[in-house]
C-alpha positions as CSV (number, residue, x, y, z in Angstrom):
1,X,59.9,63.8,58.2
2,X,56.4,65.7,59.3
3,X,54.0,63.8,60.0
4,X,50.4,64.8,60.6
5,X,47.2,63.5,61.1
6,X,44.6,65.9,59.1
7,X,41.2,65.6,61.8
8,X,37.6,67.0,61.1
9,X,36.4,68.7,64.2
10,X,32.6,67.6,63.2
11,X,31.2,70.3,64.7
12,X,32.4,72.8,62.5
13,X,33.4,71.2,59.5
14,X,37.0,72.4,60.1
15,X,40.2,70.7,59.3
16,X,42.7,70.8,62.2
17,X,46.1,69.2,62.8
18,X,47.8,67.0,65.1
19,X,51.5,68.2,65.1
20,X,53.5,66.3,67.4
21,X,56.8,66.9,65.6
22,X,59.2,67.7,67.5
23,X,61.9,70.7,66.9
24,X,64.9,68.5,65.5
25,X,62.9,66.5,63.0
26,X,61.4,70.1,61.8
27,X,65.1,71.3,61.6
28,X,66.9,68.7,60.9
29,X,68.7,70.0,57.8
30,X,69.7,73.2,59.1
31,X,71.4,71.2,62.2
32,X,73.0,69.2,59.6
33,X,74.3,72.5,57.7
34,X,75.4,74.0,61.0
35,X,77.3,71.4,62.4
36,X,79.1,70.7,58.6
37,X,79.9,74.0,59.2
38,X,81.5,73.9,62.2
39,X,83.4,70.6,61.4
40,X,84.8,72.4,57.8
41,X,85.7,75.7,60.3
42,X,87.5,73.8,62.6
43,X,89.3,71.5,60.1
44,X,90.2,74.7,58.4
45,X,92.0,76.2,61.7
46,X,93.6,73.2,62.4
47,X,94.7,72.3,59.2
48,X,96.2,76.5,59.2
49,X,97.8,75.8,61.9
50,X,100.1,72.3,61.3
51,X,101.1,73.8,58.4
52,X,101.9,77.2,59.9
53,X,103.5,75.2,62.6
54,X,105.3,72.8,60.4
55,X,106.8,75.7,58.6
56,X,108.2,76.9,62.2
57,X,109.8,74.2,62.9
58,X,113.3,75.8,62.2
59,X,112.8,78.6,64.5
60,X,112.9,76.3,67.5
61,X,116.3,78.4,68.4
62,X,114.0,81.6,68.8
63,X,111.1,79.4,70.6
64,X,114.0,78.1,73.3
65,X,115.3,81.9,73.9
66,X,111.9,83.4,75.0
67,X,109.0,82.4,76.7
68,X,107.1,79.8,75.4
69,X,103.8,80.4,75.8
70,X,104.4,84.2,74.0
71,X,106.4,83.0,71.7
72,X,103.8,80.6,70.5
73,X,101.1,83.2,70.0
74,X,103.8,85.8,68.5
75,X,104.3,83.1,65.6
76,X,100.9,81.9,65.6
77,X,99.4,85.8,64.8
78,X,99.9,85.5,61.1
79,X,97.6,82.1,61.0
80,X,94.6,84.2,63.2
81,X,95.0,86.7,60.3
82,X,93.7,84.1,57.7
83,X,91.7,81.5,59.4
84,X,89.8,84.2,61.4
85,X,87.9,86.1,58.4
86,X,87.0,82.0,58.0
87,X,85.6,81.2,60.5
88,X,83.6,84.7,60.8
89,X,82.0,84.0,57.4
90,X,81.3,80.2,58.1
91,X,79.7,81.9,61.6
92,X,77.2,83.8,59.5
93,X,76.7,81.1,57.0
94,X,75.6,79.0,59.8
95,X,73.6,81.8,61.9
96,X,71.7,82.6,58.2
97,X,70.6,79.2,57.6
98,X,69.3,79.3,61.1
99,X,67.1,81.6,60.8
100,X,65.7,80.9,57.7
């Protein structure tokens, strides 16, 4: 919370303020926001992704016959489709509350 000490410089007869808050306390909830974010976009992918891979499972045949490593991304493409337009939106979502 802010927290500041209202002063009377007395030769003026002005109010002044003693800020010493630092930059996390004054942004604390759009930390909170951002990092929610990031947790829910993440869960998201990785929650795509078991159940893209659990559904993939069968192929294991096809997996065995190629490489690996490009067969894993060929099978995988379909789950980039849908979890990237996510994670894009959740990007801006988190990049608008920051600079509110």
């Amino acid at each position: 919370m802010s927290h500041r000490a209202r002063n009377i410089d007395n030769n003026n007869n002005q109010y002044y303020y003693n800020d010493d808050v630092s930059w996390c306390e004054q942004n604390m909830i759009k930390l909170i926001i951002i990092i929610c974010l990031t947790i829910v976009a993440i869960g998201c992918s990785i929650a795509l992704a078991i159940v893209y891979i659990q559904d993939t499972q069968r192929e294991r045949a096809f997996l065995a016959k190629k490489n690996t490593w490009t067969a894993r991304v060929e099978q995988c493409a379909p789950i980039l489709n849908i979890a990237g337009p996510i994670i894009k939106n959740l990007i801006k979502v988190a990049f608008s509350v920051l600079l509110i």
